[in-house]
BAGUDREN-853788 format. One record per residue (C-alpha): x, y, z; residue in one letter. Coordinates in Angstrom, 2 decimals, m for minus. Layout:
+---------+---------+---------+------+
|       u |       v |       w | code |
+---------+---------+---------+------+
|       X |       Y |       Z |    a |
...
+---------+---------+---------+------+
//
This chain:
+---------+---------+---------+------+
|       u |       v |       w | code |
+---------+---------+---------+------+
|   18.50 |   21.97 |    2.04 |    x |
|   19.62 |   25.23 |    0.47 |    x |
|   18.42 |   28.96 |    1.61 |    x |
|   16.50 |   29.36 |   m1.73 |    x |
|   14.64 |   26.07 |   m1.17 |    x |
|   13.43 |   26.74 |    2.18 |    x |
|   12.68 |   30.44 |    0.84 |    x |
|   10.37 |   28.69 |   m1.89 |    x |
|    9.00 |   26.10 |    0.19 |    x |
|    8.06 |   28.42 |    3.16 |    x |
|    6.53 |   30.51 |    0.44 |    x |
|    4.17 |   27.90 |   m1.02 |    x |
|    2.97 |   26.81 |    1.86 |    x |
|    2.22 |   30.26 |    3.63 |    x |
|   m0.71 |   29.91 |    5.53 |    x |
|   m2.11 |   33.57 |    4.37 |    x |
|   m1.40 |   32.33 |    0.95 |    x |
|   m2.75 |   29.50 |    0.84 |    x |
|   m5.96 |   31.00 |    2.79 |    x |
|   m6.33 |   33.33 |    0.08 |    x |
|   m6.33 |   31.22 |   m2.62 |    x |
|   m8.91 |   28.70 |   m0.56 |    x |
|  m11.51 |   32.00 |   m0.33 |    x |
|  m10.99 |   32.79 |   m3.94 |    x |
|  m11.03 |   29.53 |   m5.46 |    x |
|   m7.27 |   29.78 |   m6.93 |    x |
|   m4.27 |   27.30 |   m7.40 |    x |
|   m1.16 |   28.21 |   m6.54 |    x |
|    1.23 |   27.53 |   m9.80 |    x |
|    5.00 |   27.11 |   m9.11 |    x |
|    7.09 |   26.90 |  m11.72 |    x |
|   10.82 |   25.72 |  m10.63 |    x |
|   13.65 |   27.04 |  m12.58 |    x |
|   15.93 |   24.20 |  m14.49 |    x |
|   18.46 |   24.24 |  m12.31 |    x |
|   16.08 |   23.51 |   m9.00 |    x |
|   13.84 |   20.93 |  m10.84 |    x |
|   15.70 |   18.05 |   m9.06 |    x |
|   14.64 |   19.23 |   m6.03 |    x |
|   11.02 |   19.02 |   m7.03 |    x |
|   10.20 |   16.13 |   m5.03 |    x |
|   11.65 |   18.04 |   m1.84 |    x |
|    8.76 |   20.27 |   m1.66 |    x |
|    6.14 |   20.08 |    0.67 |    x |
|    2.73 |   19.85 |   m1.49 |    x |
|   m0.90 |   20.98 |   m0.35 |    x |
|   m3.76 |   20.96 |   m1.82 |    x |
|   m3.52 |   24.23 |   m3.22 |    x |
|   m0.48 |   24.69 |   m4.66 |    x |
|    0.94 |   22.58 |   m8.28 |    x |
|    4.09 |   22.65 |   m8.45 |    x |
|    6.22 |   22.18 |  m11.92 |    x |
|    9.30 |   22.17 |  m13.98 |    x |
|    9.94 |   24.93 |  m16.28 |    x |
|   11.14 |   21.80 |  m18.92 |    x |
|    7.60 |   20.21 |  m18.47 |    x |
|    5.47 |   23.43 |  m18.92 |    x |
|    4.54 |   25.38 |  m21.97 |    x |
|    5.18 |   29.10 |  m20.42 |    x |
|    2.75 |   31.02 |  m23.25 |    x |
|   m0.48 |   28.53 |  m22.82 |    x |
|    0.40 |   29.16 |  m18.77 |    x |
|    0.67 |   32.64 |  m18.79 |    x |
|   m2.50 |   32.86 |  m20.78 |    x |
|   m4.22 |   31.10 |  m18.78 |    x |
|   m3.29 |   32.71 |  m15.24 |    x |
|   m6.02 |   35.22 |  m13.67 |    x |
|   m3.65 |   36.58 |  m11.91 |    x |
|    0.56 |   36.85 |  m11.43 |    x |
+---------+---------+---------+------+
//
């Protein structure tokens, strides 16, 4: 595994993070870069946290949609 993929995957599954989002009712959107996405079935997943390619998203609806970034 590379030093950006444990970076990100230590990252999404940060226990402060992830408590956070539990005690304000948020989802954690990751959005994987290209070059990464065939890694995507590496991460670890919990229930807080969606992970997706940048090739299978639509950036403007996401970005519209986000509370906060």
């Amino acid at each position: 595994m590379s030093h950006i993929f444990k970076l990100y995957n230590s990252l999404i599954n940060n226990e402060k993070l992830i408590s956070l989002a539990k005690e304000y009712n948020y989802k954690i959107i990751f959005i994987i870069h290209p070059t990464l996405a065939s890694n995507i079935k590496d991460y670890d997943v919990n229930d807080f946290t969606l992970i997706y390619s940048s090739v299978d998203i639509n950036y403007e609806e996401m970005l519209t949609k986000a509370k906060l970034m």
